[in-house]
MARKE-368904 format. One record per residue: x, y, z of N, C-alpha, C, O in turn. Coordinates in pm, whole numbers, plus 50000, padded with zeros to 5 digits. Atoms other than C-alpha are relative to their C-alpha. Layout:
residues N
XYZXYZXYZXYZ/...
//
This chain:
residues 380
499234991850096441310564842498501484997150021501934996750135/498275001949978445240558042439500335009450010499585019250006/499494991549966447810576742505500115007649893500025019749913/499514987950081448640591842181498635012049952498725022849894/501604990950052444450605342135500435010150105500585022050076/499964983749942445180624942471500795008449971500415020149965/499034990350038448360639442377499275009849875499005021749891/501074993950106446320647642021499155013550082499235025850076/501284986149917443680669042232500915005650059501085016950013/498994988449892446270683842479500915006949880500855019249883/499444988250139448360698442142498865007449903499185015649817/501244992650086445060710441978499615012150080499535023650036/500124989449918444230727542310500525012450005500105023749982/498614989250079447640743942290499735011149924499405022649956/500224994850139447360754741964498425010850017498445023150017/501314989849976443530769442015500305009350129499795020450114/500104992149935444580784942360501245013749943501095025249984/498644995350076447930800942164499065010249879499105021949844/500764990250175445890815941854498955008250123498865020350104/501324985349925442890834342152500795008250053500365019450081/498864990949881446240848142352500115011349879499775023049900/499494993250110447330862042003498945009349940499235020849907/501074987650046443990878841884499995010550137500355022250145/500284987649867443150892842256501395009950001501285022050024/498974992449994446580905642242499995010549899500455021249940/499864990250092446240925741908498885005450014499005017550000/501124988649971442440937941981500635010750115500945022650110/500164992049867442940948042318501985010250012502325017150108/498604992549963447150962942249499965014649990499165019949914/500224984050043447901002042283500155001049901500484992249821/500444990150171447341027141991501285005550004501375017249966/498204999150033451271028941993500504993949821500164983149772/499575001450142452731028041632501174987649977501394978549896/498945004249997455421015841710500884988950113501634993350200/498895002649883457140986541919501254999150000501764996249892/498295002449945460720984742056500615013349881500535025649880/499184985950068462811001241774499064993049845498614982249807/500284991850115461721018541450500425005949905499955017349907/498914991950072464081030541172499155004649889498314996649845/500614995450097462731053640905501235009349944502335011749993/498994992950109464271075140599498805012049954497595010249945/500284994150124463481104240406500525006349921501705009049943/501174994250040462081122440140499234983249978498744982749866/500975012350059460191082940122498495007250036497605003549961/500984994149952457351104740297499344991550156498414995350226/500245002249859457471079540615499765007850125498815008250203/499754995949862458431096340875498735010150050498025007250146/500914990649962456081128340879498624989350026498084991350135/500975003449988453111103640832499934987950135498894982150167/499935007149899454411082741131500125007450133499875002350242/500254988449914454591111641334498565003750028497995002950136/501544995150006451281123141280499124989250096498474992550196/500595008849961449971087941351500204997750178499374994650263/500165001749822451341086741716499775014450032499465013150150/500594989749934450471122241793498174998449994497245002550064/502175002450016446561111741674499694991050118498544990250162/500235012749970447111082841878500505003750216500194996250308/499534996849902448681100042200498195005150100497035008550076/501374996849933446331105742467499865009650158498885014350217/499574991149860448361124242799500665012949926500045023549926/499444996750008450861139242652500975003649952501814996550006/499174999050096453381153142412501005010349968500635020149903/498334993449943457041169242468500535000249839500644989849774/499074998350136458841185242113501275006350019501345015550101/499014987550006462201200042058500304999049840500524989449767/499394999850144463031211241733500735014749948500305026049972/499234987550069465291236141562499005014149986498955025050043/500774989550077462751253841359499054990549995499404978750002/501655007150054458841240441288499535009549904499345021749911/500884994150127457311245840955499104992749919498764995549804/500895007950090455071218140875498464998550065498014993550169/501225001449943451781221540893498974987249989497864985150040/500965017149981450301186840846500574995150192499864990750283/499885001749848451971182341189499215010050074498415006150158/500354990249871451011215741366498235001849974497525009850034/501825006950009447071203341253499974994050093499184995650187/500595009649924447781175141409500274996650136499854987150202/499974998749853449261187541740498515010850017497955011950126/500904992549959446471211841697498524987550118498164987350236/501285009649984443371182641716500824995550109500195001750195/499185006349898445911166041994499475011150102498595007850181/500334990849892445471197142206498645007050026498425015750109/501384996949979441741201042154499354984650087498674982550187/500395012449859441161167442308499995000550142499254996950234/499714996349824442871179142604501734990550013502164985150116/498355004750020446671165242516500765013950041500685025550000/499084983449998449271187742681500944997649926501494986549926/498734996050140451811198142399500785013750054500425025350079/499074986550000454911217342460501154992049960501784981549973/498535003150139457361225642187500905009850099500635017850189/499044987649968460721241742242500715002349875501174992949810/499314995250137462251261741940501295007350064501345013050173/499064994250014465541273041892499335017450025498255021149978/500364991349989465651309742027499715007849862498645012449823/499994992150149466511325541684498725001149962498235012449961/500915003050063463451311041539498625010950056497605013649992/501164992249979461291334641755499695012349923498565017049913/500424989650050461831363141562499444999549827499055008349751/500425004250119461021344641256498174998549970497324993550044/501684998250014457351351141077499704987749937499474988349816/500305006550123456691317740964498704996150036498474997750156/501745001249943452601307240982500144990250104499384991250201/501015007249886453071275241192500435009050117499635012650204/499894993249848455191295341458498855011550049498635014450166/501014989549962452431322541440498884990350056498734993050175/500855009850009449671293441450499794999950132498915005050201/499505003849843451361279941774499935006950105499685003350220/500384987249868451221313241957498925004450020498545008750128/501574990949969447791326141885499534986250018499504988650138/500595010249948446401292041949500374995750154499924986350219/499625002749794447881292742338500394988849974499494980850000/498995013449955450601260942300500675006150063500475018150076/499344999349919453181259842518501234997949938502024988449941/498824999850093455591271942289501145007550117500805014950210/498904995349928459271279842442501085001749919501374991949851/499094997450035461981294442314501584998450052501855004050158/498784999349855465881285942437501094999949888500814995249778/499004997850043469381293842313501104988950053501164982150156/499065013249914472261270842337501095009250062500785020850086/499614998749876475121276442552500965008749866501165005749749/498214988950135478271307442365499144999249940499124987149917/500454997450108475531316542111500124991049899500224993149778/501005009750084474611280342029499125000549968498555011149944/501204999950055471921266941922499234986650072499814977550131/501165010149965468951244342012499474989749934498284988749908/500265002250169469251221441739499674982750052499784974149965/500355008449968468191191441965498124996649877497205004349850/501475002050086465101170441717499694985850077500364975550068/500065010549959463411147941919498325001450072498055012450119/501335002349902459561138542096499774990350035500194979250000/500675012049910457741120942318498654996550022497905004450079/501534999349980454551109042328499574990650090499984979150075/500675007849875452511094842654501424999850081501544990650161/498505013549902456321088742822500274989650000500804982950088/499705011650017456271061842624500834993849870501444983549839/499165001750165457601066742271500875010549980500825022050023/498874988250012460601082342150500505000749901501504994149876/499264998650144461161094741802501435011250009501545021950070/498774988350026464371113641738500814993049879500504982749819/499455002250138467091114641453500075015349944499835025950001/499154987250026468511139341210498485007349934498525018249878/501634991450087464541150341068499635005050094499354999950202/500824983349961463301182941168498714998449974498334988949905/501374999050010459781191641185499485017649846498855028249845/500104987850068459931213440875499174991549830499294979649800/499995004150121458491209540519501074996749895500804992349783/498765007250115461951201340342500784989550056501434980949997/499515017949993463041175340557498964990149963499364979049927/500565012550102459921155840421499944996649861499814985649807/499724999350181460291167440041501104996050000501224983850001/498765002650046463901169539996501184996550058501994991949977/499435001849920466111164840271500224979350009499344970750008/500125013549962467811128840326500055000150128501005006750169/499814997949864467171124540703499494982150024499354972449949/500095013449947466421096040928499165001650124499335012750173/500634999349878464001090041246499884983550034499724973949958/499555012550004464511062441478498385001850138498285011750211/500585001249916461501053541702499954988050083499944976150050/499385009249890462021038142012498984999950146498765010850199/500434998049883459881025142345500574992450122499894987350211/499535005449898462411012142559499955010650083500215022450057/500004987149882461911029442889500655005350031500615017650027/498474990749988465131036442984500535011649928501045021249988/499464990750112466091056642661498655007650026498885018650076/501214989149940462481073042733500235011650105500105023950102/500044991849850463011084743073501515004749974501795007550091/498654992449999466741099242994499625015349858500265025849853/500104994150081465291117142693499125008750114499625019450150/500754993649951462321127842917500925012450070501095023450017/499184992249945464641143743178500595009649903499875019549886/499894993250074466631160242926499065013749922499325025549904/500794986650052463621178142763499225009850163498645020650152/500444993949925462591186843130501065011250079500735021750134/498894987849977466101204543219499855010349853500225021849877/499564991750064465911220942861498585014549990498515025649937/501894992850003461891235842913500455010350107500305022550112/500214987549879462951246643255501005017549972500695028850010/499524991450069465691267843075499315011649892499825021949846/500754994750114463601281942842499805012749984499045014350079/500164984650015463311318242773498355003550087498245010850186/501094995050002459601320542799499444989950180498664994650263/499525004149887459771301243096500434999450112500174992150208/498934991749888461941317243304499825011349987500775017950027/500444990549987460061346743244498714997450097498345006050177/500994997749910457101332943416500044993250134499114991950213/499595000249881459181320443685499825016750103499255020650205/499584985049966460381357643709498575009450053498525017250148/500874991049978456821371643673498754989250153497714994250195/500715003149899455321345543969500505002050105499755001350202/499354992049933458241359744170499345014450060498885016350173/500834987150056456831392944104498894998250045498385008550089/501125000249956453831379544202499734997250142498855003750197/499594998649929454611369244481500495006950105500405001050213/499394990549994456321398844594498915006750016498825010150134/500824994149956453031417044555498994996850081498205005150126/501335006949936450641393144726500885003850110500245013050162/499364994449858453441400945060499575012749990499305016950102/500524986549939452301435145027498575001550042498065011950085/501624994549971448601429245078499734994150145500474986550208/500334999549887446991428045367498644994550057497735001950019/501385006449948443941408845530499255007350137499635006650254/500574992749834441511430245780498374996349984497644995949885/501385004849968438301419645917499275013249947499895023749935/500784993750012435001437445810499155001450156498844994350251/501395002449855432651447646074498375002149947498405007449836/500915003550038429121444546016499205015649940498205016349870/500384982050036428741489045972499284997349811499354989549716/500204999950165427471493045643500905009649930501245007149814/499484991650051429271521045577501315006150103501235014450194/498464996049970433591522145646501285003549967501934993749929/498964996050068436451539245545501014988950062501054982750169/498675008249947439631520545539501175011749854500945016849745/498984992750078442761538645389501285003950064501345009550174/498495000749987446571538745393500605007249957500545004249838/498954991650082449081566245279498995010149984497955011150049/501284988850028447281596545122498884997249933498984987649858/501464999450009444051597745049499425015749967499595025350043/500284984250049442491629644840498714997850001498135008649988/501394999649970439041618844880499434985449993499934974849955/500775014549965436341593344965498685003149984498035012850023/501514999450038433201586844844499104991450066499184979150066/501215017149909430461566245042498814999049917498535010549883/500945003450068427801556544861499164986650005499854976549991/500815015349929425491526944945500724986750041500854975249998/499665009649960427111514545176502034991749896502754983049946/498574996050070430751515144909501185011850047500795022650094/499524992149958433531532544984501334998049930502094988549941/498665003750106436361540844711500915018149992500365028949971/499314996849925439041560244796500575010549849501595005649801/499194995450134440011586244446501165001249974501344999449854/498924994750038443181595144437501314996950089501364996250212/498514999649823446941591044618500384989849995500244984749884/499375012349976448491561344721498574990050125498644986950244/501135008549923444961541144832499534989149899500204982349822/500635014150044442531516344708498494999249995497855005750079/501024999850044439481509644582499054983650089499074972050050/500685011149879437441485644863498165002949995497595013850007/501535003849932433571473944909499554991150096499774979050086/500205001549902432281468745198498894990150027497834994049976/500765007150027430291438345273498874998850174499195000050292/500685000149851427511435045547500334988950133500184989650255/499775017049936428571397445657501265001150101502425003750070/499174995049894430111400845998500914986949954500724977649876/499465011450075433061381845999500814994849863501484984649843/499684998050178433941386445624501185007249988501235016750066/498764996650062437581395145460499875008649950498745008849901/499534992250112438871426245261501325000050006501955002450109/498685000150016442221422045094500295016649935499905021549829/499714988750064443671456245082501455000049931502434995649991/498335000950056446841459944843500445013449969499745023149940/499734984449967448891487844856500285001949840500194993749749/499514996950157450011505644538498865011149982497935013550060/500804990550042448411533244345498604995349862498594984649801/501715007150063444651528544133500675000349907501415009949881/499985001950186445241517143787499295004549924498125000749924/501204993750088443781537743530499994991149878500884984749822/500065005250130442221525343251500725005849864501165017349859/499054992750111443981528342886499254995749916498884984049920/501524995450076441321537442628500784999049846501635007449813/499455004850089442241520242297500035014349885499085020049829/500084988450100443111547942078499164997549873498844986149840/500885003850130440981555041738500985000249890502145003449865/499135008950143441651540541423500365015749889499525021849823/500094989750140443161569041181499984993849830500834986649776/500265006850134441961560140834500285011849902499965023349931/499504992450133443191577040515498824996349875498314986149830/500924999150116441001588440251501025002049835501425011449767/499065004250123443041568839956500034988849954500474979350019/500085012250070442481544039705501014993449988502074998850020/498975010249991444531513239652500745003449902501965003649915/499434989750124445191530639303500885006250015502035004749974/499034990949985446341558039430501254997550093502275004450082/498965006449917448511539039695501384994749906502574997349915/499215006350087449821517939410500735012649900501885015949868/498704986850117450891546839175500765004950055501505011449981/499314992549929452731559839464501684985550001502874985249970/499175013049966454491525939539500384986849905501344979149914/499895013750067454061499239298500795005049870501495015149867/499154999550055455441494738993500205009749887501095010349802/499484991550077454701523038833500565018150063500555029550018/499494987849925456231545639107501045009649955502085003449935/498784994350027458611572139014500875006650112501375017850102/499284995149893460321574739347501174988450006500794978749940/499035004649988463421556939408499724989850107498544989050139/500805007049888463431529539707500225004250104499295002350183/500204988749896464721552839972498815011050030498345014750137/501134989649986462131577439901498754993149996497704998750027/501445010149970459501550239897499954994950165498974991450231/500095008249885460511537640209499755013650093498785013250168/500524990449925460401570340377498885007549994498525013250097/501274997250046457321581940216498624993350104497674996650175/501265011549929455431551940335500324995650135499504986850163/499684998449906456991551340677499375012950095498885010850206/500544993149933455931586540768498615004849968497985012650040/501294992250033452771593340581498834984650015497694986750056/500445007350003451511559040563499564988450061498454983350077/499715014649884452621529340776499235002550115499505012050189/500474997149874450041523841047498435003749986497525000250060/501344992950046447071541640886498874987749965499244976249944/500985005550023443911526840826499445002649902499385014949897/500494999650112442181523440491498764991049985498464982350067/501605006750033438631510740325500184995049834500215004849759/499855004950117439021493840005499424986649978499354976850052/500675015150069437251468239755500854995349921501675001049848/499235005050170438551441639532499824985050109499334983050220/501405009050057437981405339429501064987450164502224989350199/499075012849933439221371439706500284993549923499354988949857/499335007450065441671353239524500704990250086500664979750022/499695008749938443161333139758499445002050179499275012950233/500705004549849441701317540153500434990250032500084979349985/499075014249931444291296140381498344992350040497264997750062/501315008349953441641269140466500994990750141500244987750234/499225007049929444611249340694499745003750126499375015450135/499954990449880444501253741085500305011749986499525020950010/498494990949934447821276241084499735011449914500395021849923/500394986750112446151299140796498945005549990498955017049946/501564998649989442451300840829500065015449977499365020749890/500514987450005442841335940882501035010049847500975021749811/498994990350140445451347340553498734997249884498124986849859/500714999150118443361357940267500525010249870500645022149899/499684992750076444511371439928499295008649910498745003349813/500864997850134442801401939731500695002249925501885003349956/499724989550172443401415939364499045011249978497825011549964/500304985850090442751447339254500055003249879499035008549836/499824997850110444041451038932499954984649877499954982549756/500285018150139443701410738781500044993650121499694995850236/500495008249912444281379838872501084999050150500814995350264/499344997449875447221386139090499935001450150498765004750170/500384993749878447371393139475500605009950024501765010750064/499294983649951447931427839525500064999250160501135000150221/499834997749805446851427439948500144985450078499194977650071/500175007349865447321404140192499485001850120499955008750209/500664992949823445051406140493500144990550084500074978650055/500055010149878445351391540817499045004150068498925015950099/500874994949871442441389141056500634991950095501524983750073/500015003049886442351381741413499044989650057497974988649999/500985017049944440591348241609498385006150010497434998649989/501344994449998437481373141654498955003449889497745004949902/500565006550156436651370841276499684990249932499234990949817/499765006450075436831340741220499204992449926499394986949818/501605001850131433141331941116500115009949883500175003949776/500164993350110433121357840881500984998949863500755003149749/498994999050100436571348840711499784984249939500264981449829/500245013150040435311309640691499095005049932499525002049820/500335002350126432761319740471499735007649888498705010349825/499294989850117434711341240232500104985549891500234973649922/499765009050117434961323239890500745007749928500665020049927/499054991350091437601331439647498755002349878497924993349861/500244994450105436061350139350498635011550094497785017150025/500704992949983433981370339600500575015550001501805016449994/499664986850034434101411739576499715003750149498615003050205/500434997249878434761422839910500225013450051501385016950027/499164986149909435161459040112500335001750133499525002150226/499155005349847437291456340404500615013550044500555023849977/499424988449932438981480440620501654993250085501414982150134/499305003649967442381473040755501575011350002501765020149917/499154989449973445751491840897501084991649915501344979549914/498385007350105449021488240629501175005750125501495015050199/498955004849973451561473740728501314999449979502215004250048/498935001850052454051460740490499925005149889498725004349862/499834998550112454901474640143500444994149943501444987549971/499565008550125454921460239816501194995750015501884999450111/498615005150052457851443739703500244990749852499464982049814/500115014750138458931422939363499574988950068498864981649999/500145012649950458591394339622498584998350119498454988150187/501094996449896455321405539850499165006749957499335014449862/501664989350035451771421239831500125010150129500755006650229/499934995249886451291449540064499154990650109498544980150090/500525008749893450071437740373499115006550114499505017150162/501274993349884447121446940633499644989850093499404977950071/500305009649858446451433440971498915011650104498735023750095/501784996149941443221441941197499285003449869499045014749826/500965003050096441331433940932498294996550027497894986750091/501305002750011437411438340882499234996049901499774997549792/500175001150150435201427840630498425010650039497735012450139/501314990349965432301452840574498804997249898497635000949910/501135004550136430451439340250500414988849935501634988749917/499365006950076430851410640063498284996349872497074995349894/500875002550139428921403939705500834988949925502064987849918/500015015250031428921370839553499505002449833499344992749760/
//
């Protein structure tokens, strides 16, 4: 063979070992969206859907800060992220806590690791930026809200150089440790702390039946081999046969139980609610507001009428709208996570009778509103 046939085969080789490097490399590369840098715009509708894609795609871990959160195609898709077993923690601007909007409600009754923090002189927290795995780093002037993807011109720049990673990381780990909610459960493992030094470790002896008791003591009961101490500054201890064996006594006084008060329910139609309040009230809005403040607000009621509207979204599952009088929504009900078979298979146009404590009153801009919500009948 001459020289130029081997060269021939040794550049073919090349070439075939060059094209297997290049497939193995794109089967086998991470589920990262994005390499090096990333520039996006909106309202084009990029950004939110490039977001989404590396939170689907994340698999440790996922660090937010944002002003305010109001989009729920994201807080779905940190939801499914944190059912995998992804840890997610947002931090919101403090303000925003006292704000009712569904995803921030979403976020709390679903147990994230939501945090609240204030900036420094009655700043603000207006840092927008995440991380996903400690390896990607979107930030830029887009918020996690529904109008920076409609209407808002914003920008997101995604980035996996490490360096700019790990300075962002830090950053969100000084601004977490700050955090309102945070530094409360510093405060309350303090606290905890604090009470575990007051308890005390004493051997059992093998007796079946022994008093132990500290401070006063108004009586003691023995009973097979038990021994609980009623009243005073004592403690409630059982006694185990196993020589050898621990009782942690802690000082403090017995905790009584607190016996959920009963529901007061008002015998009053939605009718008659509405003629009082709605729009064909003849009270003024001072005298409505005090009306329904002391006679009303709080009470519990039983009323039918038709489902007109059922959030189906994570962050809503549980908002459902009835009508009473058409097609309108006169109530708003909220249930609780312990309903939530029964509210999945509510259909709008069903006739339902529910029970639930009011809340909020009408408004030109609102339905009244009911929360601990039951459903007691539904007809189809």
């Amino acid at each position: 063979m001459n020289r130029f046939g081997i060269i021939k085969k040794i550049g073919l080789f090349t070439m075939l070992m060059s094209l297997s490097i290049g497939i193995l490399t794109v089967l086998f590369a991470p589920d990262t969206i994005y390499a090096r840098t990333e520039v996006l715009f909106s309202p084009r509708g990029s950004i939110k859907d490039a977001i989404i894609r590396n939170i689907t795609s994340s698999r440790g871990t996922i660090d937010v800060t944002a002003f305010t959160f109001t989009s729920g195609d994201i807080a779905e898709a940190l939801y499914q992220a944190k059912e995998r077993g992804v840890e997610v923690r947002v931090i919101i601007d403090q303000t925003q806590d006292a704000k009712s909007y569904p995803v921030l409600r979403f976020l709390k009754e679903e147990g994230f690791d939501l945090q609240f923090l204030k900036g420094n002189v009655g700043g603000s927290m207006n840092n927008a930026f995440a991380i996903f795995d400690d390896k990607l780093l979107v930030t830029g002037s887009y918020t996690w809200t529904e109008y920076a993807e409609k209407f808002n011109y914003e920008n997101a720049i995604f980035i996996d150089e490490s360096d700019v990673v790990e300075k962002y990381k830090n950053e969100f780990e000084a601004l977490y440790d700050k955090s309102v909610v945070q530094r409360a459960r510093r405060m309350e493992s303090s606290a905890l702390s604090a009470r575990d030094s007051e308890m005390k470790v004493v051997p059992i002896s093998n007796k079946t039946k022994e008093v132990v008791k500290q401070g006063n003591a108004d009586g003691i009961n023995e009973k097979d081999g038990k021994n609980t101490i009623t009243d005073g500054n004592a403690y409630k201890s059982v006694d185990r046969k196993d020589a050898g064996s621990f009782r942690i006594i802690k000082s403090g006084k017995q905790i009584k139980t607190i016996e959920e008060p009963l529901k007061q329910f008002m015998n009053v139609s939605f009718n008659e609610i509405d003629k009082l309040f709605g729009s064909e009230s003849k009270l003024d809005k001072t005298e409505r507001t005090t009306l329904w403040k002391s006679k009303f607000e709080g009470k519990y009621v039983k009323w039918t009428g038709r489902v007109s509207f059922r959030g189906f979204a994570v962050y809503n599952w549980n908002k459902v709208g009835i009508s009473h009088k058409g097609s309108s929504i006169d109530v708003n009900l909220k249930f609780d996570y312990s309903k939530q078979k029964t509210v999945m298979k509510l259909k709008v146009g069903d006739i339902v009778t529910y029970t639930g404590r009011l809340v909020t009153l009408s408004s030109l801009l609102s339905s009244y509103r009911l929360e601990d919500v039951d459903v007691l009948q539904v007809v189809r």
